[in-house]
Each structure stands twice: as C-alpha cells, then as structure tokens.
C-alpha positions in Angstrom: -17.5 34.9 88.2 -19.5 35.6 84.7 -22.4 37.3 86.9 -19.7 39.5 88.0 -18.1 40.2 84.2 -21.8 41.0 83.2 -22.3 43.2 86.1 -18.9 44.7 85.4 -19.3 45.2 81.5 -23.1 46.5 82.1 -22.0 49.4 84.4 -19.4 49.9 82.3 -21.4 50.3 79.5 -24.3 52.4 81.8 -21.5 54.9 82.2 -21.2 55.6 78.7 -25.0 56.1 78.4 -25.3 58.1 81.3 -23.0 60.5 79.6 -25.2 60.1 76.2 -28.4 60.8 78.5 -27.2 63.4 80.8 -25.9 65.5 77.9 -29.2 65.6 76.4 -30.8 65.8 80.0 -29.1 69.3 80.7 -30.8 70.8 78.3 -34.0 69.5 78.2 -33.7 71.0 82.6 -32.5 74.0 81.7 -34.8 75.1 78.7 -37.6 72.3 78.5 -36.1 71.8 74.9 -35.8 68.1 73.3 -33.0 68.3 71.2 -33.8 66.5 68.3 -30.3 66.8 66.6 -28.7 64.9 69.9 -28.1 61.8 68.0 -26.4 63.5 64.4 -24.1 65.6 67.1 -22.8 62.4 68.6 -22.5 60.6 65.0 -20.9 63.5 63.6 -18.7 63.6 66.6 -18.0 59.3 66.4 -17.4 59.9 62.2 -15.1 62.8 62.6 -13.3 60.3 65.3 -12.9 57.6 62.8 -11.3 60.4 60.0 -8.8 61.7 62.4 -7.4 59.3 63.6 -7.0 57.2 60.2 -5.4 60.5 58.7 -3.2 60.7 62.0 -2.5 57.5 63.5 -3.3 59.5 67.0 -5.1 58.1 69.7 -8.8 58.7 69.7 -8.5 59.7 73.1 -7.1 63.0 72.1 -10.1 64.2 70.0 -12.2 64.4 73.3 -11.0 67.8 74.3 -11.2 68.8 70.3 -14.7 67.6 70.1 -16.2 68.6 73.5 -14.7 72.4 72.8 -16.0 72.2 69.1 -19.6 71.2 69.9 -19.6 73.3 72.8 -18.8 76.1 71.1 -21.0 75.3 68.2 -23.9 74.6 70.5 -24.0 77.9 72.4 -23.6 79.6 68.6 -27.0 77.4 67.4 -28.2 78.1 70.5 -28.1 81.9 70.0 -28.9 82.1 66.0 -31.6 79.6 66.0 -33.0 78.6 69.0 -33.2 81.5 71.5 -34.8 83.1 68.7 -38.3 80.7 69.2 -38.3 80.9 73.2 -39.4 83.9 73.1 -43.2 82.5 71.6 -44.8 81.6 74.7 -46.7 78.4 74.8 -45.6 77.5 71.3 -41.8 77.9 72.0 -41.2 74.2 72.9 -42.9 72.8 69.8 -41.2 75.2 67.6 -37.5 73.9 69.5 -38.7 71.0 68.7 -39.2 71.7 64.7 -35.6 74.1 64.9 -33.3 70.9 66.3 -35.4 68.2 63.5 -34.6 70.0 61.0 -30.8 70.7 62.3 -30.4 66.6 63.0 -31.2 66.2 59.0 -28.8 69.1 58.1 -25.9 67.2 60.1 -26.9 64.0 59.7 -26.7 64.9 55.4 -23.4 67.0 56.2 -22.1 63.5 57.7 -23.0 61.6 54.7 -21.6 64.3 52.2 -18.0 64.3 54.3 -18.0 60.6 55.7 -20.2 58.6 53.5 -22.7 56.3 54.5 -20.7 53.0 55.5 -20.4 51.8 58.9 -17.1 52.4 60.7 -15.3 52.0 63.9 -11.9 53.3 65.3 -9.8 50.2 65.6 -7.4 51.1 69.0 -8.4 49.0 72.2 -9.2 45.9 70.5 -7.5 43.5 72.7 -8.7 42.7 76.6 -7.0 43.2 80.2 -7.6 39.8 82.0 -8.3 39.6 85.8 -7.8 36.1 87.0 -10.8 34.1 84.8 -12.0 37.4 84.0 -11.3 39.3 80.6 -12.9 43.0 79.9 -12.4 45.0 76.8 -9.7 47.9 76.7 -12.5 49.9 74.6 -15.3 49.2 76.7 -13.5 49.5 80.2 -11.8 53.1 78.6 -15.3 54.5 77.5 -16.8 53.9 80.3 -14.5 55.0 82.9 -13.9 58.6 80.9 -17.8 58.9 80.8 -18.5 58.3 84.2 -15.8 60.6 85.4 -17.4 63.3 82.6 -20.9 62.8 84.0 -19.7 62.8 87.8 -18.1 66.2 86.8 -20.7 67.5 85.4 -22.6 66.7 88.5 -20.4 68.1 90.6 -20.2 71.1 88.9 -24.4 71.7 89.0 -25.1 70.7 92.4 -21.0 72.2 94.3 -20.5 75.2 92.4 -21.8 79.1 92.0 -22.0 78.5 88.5 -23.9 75.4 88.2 -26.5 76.5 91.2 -27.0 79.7 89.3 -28.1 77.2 86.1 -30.1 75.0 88.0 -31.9 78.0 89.9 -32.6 79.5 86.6 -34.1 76.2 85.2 -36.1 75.8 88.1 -38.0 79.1 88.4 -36.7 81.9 85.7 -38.5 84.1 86.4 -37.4 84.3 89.8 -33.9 84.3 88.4 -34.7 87.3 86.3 -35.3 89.1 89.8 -32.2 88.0 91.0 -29.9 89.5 88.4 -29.4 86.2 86.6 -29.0 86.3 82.9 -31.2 83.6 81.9 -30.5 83.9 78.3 -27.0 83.4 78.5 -27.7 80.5 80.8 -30.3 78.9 78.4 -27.0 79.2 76.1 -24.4 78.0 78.7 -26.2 74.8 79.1 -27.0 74.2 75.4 -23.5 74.4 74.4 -22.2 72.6 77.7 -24.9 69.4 76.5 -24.0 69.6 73.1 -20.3 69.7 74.2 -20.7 66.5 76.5 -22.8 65.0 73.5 -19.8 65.2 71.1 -17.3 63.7 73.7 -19.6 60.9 74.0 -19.4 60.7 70.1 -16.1 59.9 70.3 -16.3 57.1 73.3 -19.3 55.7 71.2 -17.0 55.0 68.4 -14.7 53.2 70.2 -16.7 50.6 71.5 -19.6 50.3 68.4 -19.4 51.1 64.9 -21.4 54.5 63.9 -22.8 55.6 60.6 -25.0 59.2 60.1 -28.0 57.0 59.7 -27.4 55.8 63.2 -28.2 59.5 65.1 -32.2 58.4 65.3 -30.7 55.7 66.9 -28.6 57.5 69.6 -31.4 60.1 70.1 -34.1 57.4 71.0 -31.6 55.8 73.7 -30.6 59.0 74.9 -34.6 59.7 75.4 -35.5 56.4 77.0 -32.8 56.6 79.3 -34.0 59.9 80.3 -37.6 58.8 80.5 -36.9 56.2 82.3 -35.0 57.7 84.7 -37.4 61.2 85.2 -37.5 64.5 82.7 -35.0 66.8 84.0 -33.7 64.8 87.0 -29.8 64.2 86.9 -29.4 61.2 89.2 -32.4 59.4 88.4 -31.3 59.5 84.7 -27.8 58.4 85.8 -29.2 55.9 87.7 -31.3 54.3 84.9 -28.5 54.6 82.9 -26.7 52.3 84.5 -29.5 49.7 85.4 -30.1 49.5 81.5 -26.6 49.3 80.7 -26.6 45.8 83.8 -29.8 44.8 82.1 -28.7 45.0 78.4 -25.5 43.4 79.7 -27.2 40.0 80.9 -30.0 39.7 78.0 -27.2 40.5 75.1 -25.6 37.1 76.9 -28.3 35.2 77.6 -30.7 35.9 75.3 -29.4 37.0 72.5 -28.0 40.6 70.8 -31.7 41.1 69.1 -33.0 41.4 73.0 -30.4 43.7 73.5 -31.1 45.8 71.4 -34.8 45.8 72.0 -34.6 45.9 75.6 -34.9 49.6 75.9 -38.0 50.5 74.1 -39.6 47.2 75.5 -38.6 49.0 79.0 -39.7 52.2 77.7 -43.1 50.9 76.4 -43.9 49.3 79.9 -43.0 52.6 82.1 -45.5 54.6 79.6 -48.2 52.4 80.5 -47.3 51.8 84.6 -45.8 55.1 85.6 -46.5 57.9 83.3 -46.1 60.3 85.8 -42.4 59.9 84.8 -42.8 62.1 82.2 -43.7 64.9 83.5 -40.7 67.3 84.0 -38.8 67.7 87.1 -38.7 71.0 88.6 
C-alpha cells in the first residue's frame, strides 16, 4: 500500500511539472527561444495567488482563469515589443532571446519583491487529506495535479487534433515552408509565446498551493522546468510529459526514503548524468 501512495503522490506531482515544463516547452518548439523569465512568471503568478486570496477569502482555484488570461495576454504583448524584435538577427537571434527574457526574469522577479516582499508564503486552502482505506493523499497535492494534467492534456490535444495547433506546430517545424503556405509565422511565434506564458502563470497558481514560493525562488522553477525538458527531449511534447512524470515517481520515493535534501537534488543529479550518457537529447526536435 505505501508503494502505491508514492506512486500515487509522484504522478500526481509529475502532472504539476509537466504543466511547468510543457509551458516552457511550447515556446522553446515554436521559436527555438529559452525563456529565461519562465520561473519569475510562475512566482509572480504563485505571489499574486497568495495576495488575492488573503484580501478575498476566495478560493485560489478561481485566479487560474485570471492568471492564465493575464500572462497570456501579457506574453503575446512582450512577445511583440521585445522579442519579435531580435528574431529578425539571423544566427544571433536566439542568443539575443536569450539576453531579452534574463533581463525580463530580473525586472519581474524585482517587481515581485517591490509588491510581495521577499518572505516565503503559501495559500493555506487544502490543507487537510482525503483517506482511501490505509491510504491518505493531500487535497492540495491531489487538486494541483489533476488541474495540470487536464491543462497539459488540453494543450496536447489542441496541437496535435486541431487546425490551429497543426498550423503552430507546422510553422515550428519548417517556417519557411509555412511562409509559402500563407501562414503567418509571426503571429504564430506570438500565439505560442503568450499561450506558454499563459500556461506558466496557471501553473503559478497550482505551485502555490502545494509549496511555499518567494520571487527568489523563479531560478528555481526555471531550472526544473529546463531539466524536465532536457530530460525528456528539446521541443518534444510527450517525451517532456513523460519525464515529467517519471521525476515527479522518482522524487516521490527518494523524498521518503532518503530524505527531502535528495529530493531536491534529484533532478540536476539526473540532469548531470543524461549530459554525459545521452547528449544527443539536447538537440532540438524538429
């Protein structure tokens, strides 16, 4: 019965970091960008949680659609103003993504410090557990994950059943070949960027449920999000989700077993020993 709790709790809490990864994952597909400011986005989100709901008594439940619409729409407006801007530089365009999005993660992470302060907090709904015979799982963790599994299996869905999301993974794969179908690549770079920032602010708000958050912690959530996505292949949607959800069975059993220090470890230690077997995995999927 515990092997099945761990199982339990670690795909639980692989669902919440697929939805973490994939976010970042759609944009690095789409527009070979890492973006740097993944982490501050889902602090900011988690912080901005934590303040609403102590002003409002709601449930933190409800801020998902205000977050996910917020980010998204102020993802596709950074998108436009400060990022499409440097795609147009050839060779050097990812390097200077990479220099546009660092220097956005320290704007929002210090915009989170001015508004929130730096002090660790969590949303204190879902605290108690729903028990299954000997078995006993946490409202928060068992909430989080369902909602970001069902995001991430949406999201999914959409890419790979609809018009919509063929036309953005046909213009990630080849776009120039897009161009000479009609597609508007620009406006699809910025569809995806504010659809993974979107997803990246709902999982903000899942994130603060189950952990507390700080700003200081967005290096933090960007590292995970990029192991997860290393681990699981650049670009490639169920291969990320799958490793999601591995580590989150993984970190489930050594957090128990071993300790919360190998928990938290586990990840880079993982990361460190794909680098050196399989670096092919790094190479972006097309």
């Amino acid at each position: 019965m515990l092997a099945l709790q761990l199982l339990v709790n670690g795909i639980l809490l692989g669902g919440l970091y697929v939805l973490v990864a994939q976010s970042l994952n759609l944009i690095f597909g789409v527009m070979g960008v890492v973006n740097l400011a993944h982490g501050a986005v889902i602090a900011l989100a988690g912080l901005f949680t934590y303040w609403f709901t102590a002003h409002t008594g709601a449930n933190p439940l409800l801020v998902l659609p205000i977050a996910g619409v917020a980010g998204a729409l102020m993802g596709a407006l950074g998108q436009r103003l400060l990022v499409e801007p440097v795609m147009r530089h050839g060779a050097r365009s990812e390097l200077l993504s990479l220099l546009v999005t660092f220097g956005l993660s320290y704007i929002l992470i210090e915009l989170a410090l001015q508004l929130f302060g730096a002090d660790f907090v969590s949303v204190p709904d879902l605290q108690s557990s729903w028990q299954l015979g000997s078995l006993a799982f946490g409202k928060a963790l068992v909430v989080a994950g369902v909602f970001a599994l069902v995001m991430s299996a949406l999201l999914y869905a959409w890419l790979n059943h609809s018009m919509s999301g063929k036309t953005l993974l046909a213009a990630a794969q080849s776009p120039t070949g897009a161009i000479s179908c009609g597609i508007d690549v620009a406006l699809v770079r910025m569809t995806a960027f504010g659809i993974g920032v979107g997803l990246a602010a709902a999982a903000g708000v899942l994130v603060i449920i189950i952990q507390p958050v700080a700003p200081q912690t967005a290096s933090d959530l960007t590292l995970l999000a990029f192991v997860i996505i290393a681990l699981g292949g650049l670009g490639d949607y169920l291969g990320v989700a799958i490793a999601a959800v591995l580590l989150g069975i993984t970190q489930s059993v050594a957090g128990y077993y071993l300790g919360g220090n190998a928990e938290y470890i586990l990840p880079y230690v993982l990361l460190l020993v794909v680098m050196v077997a399989r670096p092919g995995r790094f190479r972006r999927i097309r």
